[in-house]
MDAnalysis code that builds the backbone (N, CA, C; Angstrom):
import MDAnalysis as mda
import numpy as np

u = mda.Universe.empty(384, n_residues=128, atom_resindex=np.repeat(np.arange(128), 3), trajectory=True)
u.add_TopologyAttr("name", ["N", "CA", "C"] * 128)
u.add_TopologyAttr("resid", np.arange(1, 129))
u.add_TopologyAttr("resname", ["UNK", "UNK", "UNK", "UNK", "UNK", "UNK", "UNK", "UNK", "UNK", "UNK", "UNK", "UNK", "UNK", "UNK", "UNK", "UNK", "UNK", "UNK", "UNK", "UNK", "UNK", "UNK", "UNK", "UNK", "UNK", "UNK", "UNK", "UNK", "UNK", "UNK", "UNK", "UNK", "UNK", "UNK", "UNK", "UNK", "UNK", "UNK", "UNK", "UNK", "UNK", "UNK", "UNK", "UNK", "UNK", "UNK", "UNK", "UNK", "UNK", "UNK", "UNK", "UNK", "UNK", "UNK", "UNK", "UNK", "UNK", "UNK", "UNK", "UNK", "UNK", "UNK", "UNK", "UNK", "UNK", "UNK", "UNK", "UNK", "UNK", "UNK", "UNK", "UNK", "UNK", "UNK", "UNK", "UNK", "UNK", "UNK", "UNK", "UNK", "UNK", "UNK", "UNK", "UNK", "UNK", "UNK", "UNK", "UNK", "UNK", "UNK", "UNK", "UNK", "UNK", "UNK", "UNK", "UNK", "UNK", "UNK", "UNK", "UNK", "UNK", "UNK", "UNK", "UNK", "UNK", "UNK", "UNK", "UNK", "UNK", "UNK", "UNK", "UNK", "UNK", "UNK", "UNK", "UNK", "UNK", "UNK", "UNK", "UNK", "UNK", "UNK", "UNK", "UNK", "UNK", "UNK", "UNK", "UNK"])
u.atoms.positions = np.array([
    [101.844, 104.023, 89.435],
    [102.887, 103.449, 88.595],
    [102.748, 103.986, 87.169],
    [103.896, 104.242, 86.340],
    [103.979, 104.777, 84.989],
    [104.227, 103.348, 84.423],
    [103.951, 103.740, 83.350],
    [104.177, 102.621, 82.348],
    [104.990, 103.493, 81.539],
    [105.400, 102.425, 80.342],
    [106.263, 102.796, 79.463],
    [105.865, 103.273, 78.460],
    [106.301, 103.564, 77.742],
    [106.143, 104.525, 76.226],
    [107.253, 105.002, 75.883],
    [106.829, 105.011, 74.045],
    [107.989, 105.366, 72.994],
    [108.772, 106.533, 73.765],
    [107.382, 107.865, 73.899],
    [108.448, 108.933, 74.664],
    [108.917, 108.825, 75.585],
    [108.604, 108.084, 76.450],
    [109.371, 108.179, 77.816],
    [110.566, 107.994, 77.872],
    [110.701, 106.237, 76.768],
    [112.143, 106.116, 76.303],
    [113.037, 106.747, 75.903],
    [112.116, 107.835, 74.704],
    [113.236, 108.459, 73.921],
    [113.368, 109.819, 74.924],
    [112.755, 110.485, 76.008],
    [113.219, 111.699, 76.859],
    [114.372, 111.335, 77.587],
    [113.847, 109.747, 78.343],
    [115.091, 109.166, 79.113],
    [116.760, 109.178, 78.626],
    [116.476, 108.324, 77.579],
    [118.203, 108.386, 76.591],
    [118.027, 109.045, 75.800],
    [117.633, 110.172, 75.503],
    [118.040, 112.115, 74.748],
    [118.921, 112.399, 75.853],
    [118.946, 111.838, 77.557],
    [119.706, 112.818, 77.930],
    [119.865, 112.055, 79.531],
    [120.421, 110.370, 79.632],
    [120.523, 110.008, 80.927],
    [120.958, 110.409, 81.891],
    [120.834, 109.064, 83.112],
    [121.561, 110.037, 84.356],
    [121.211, 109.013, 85.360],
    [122.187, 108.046, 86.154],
    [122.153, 107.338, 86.484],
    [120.763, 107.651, 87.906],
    [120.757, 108.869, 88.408],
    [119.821, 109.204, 89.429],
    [118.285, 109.060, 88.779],
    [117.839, 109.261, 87.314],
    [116.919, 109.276, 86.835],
    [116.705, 107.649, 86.950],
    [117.769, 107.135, 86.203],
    [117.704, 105.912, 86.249],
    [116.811, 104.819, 87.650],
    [117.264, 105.483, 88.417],
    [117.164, 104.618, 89.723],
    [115.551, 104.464, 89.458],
    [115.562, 106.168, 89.424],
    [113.730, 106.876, 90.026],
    [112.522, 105.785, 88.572],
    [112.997, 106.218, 87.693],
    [111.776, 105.339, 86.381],
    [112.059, 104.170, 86.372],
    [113.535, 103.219, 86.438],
    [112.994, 102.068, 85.836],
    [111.998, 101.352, 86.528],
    [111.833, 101.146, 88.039],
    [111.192, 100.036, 88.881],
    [110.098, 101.424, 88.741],
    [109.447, 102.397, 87.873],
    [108.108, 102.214, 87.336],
    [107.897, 102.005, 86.102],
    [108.464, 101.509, 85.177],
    [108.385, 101.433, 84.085],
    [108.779, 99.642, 83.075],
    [109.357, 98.539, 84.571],
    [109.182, 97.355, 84.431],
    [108.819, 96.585, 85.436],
    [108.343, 95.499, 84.694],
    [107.700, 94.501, 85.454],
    [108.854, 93.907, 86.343],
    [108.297, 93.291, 87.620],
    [108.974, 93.016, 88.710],
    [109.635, 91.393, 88.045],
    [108.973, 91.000, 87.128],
    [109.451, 89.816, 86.103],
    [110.493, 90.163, 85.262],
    [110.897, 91.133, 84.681],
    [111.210, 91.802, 83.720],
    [112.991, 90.969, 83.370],
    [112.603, 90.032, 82.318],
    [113.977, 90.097, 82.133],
    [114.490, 90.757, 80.456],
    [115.674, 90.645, 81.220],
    [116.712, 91.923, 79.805],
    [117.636, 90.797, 79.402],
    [117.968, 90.812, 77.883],
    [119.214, 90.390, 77.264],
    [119.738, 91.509, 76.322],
    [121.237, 91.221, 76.537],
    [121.952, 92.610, 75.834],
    [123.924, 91.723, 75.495],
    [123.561, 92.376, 74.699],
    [124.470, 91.609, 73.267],
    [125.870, 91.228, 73.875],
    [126.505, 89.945, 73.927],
    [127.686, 89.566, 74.438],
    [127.910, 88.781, 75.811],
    [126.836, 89.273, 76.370],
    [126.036, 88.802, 77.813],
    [125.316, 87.413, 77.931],
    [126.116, 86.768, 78.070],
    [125.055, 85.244, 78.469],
    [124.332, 85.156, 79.021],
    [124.272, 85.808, 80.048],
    [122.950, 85.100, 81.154],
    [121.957, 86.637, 81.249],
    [120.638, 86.269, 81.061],
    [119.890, 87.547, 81.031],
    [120.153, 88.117, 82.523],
    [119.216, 89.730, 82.410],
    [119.676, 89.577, 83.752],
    [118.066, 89.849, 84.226],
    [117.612, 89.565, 85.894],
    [116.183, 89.019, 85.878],
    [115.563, 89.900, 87.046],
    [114.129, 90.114, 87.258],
    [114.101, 91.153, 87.902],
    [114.216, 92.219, 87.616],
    [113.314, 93.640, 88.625],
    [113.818, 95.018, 88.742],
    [115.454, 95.561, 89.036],
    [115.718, 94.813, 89.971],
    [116.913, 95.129, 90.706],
    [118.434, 94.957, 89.934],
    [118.274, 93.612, 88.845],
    [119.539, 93.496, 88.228],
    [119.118, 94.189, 87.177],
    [117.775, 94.650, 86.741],
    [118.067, 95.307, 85.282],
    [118.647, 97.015, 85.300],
    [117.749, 97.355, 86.478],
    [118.205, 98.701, 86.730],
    [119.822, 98.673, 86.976],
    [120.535, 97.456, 88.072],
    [121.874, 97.930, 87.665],
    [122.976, 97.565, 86.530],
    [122.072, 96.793, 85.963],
    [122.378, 96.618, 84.376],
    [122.766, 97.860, 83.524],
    [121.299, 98.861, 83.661],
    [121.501, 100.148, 83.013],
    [122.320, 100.826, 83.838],
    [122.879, 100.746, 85.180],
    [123.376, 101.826, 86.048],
    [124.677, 101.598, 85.183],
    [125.239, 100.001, 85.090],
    [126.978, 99.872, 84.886],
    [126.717, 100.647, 83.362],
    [125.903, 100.162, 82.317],
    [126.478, 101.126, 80.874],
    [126.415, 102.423, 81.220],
    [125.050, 103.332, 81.894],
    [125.656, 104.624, 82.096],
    [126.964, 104.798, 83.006],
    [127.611, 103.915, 83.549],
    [128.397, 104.563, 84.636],
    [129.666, 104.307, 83.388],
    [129.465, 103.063, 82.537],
    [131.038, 102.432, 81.178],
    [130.420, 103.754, 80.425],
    [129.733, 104.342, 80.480],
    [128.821, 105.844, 79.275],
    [128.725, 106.718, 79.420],
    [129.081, 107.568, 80.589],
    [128.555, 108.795, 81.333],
    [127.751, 109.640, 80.701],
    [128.214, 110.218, 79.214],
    [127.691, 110.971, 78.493],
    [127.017, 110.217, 77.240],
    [126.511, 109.137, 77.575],
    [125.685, 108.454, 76.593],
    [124.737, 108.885, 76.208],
    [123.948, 108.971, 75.378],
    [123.270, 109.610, 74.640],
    [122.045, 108.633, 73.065],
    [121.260, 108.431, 73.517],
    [120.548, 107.302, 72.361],
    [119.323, 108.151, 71.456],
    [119.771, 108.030, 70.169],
    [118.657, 108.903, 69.506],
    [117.735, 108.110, 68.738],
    [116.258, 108.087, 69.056],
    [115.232, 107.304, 68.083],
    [115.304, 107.346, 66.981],
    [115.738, 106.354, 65.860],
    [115.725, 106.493, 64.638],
    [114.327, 106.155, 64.251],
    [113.703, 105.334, 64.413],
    [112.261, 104.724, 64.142],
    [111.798, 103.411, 64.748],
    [110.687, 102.975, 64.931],
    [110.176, 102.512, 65.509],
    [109.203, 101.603, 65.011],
    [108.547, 100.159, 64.874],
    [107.167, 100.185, 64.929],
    [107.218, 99.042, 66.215],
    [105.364, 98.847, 66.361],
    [104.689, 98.500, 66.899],
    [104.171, 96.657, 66.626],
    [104.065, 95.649, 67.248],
    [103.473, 94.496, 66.395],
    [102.405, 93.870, 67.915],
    [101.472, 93.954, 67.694],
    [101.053, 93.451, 69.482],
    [101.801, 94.186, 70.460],
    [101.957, 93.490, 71.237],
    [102.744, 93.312, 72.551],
    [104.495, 93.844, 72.962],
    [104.923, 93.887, 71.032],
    [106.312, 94.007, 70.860],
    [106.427, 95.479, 70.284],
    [107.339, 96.486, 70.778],
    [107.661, 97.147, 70.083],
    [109.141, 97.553, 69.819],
    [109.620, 97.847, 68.356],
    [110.742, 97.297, 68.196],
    [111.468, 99.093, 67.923],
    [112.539, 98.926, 68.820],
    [113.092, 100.720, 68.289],
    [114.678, 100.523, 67.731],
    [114.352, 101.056, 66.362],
    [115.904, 101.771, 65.852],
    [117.023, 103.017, 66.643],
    [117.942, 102.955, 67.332],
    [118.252, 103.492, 67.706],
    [120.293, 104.074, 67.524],
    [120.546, 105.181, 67.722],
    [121.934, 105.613, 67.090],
    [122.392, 106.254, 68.439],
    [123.304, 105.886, 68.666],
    [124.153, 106.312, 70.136],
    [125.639, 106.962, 70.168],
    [125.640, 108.027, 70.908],
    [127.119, 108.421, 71.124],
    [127.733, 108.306, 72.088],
    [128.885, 108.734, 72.430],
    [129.395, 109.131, 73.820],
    [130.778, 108.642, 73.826],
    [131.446, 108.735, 75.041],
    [132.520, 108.778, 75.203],
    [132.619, 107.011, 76.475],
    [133.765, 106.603, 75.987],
    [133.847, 105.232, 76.715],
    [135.315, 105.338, 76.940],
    [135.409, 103.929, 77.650],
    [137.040, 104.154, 78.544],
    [137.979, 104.525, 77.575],
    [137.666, 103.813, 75.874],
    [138.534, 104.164, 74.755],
    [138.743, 105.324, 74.134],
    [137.411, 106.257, 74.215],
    [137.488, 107.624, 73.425],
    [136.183, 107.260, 72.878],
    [136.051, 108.399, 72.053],
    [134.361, 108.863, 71.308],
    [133.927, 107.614, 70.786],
    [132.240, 107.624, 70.522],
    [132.032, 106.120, 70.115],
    [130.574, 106.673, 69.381],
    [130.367, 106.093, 68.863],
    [129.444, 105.982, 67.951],
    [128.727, 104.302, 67.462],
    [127.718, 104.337, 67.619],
    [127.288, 102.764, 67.239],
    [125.359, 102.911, 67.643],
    [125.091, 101.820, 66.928],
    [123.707, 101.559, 66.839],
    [122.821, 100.377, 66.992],
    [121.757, 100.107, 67.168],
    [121.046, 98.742, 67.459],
    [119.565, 98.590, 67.374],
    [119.136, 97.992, 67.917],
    [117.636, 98.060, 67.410],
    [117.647, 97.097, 69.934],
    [115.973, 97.722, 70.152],
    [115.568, 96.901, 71.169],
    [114.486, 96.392, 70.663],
    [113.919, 95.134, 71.368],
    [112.822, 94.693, 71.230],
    [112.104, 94.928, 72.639],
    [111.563, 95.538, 72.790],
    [110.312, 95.601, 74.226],
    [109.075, 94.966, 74.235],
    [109.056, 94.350, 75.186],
    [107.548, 93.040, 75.016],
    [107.329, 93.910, 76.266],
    [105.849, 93.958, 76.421],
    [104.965, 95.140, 77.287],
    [103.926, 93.778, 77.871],
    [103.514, 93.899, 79.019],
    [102.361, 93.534, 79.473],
    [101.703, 94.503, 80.389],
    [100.551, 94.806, 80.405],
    [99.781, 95.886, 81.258],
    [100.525, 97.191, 81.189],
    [101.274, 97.793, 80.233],
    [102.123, 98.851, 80.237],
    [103.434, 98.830, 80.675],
    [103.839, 97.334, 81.130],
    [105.381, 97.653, 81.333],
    [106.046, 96.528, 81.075],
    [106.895, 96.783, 81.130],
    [108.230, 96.024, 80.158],
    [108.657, 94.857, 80.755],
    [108.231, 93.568, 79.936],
    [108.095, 92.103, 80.764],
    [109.950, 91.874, 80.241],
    [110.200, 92.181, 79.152],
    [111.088, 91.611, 78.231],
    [111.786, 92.492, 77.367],
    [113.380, 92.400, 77.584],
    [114.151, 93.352, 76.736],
    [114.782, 92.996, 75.534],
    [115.348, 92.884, 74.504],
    [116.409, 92.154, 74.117],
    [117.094, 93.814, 73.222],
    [118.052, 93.736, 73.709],
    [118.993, 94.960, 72.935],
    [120.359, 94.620, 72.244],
    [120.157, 94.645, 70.730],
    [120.720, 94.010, 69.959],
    [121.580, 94.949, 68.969],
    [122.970, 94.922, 69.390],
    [123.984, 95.580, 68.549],
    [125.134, 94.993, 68.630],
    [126.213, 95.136, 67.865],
    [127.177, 94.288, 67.242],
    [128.389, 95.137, 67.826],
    [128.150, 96.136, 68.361],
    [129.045, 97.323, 68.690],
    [130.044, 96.546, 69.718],
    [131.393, 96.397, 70.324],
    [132.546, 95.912, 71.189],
    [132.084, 96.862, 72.421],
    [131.595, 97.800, 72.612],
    [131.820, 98.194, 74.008],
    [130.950, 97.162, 75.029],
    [129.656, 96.340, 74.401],
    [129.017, 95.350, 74.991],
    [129.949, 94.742, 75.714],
    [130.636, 94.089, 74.909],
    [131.173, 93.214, 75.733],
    [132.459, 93.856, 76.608],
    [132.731, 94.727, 76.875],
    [132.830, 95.594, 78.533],
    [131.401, 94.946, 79.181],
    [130.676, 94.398, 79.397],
    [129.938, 94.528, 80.108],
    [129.895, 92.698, 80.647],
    [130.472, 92.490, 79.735],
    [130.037, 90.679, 80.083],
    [130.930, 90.014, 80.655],
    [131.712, 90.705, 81.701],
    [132.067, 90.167, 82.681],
    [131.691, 91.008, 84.228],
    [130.735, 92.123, 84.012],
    [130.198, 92.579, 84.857],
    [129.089, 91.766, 85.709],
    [129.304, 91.292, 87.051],
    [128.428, 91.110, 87.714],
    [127.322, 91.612, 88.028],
    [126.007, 91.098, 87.889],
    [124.971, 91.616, 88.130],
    [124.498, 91.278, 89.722],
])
């Protein structure tokens, strides 16, 4: 099993792909692992809904694209600045956010991905 790391993150979204997707996340989170993401009420819990969590934004993203702005570290939490492009059902997009990643034994117990950006909520009536 891989664990997670800054780079792994930032190789992953420099350049997604929903097939990559499948292959790293269920090694790179905990089988606990829950995610919250902005507009979305109910986290979503588990390997299985988070990975298709990330499958629906790359699939609302195709050519999404997330660039590390900076980063630190506090314990257990590490918090990343991040700047995103791509193209959505509306046309070109541009927007930014920060995640919080809580790690236990190297992988990712806890998400929270926090941006103010409208294409989120495309997502919050997506079934998980």
């Amino acid at each position: 099993m891989m664990a997670w790391s800054i780079d792994s993150w930032r190789n992953f979204w420099a350049n997604p792909s929903i097939d990559v997707a499948r292959k790293r996340v269920p090694t790179v989170v905990s089988p606990e692992v829950v995610g919250y993401w902005p507009s979305i009420k109910e986290p979503v819990r588990g390997t299985e809904m988070y990975l298709t969590r990330v499958v629906q934004f790359l699939t609302l993203i195709p050519d999404l694209r997330l660039k590390l702005e900076e980063h630190a570290t506090s314990g257990s939490d590490t918090f990343l600045r991040w700047s995103a492009t791509g193209r959505g059902p509306d046309g070109p997009l541009e927007f930014n956010g920060v995640d919080r990643i809580r790690l236990k034994d190297g992988l990712v117990i806890e998400n929270r991905v926090i941006s103010d950006h409208q294409i989120f909520r495309s997502l919050e009536n997506t079934i998980v």
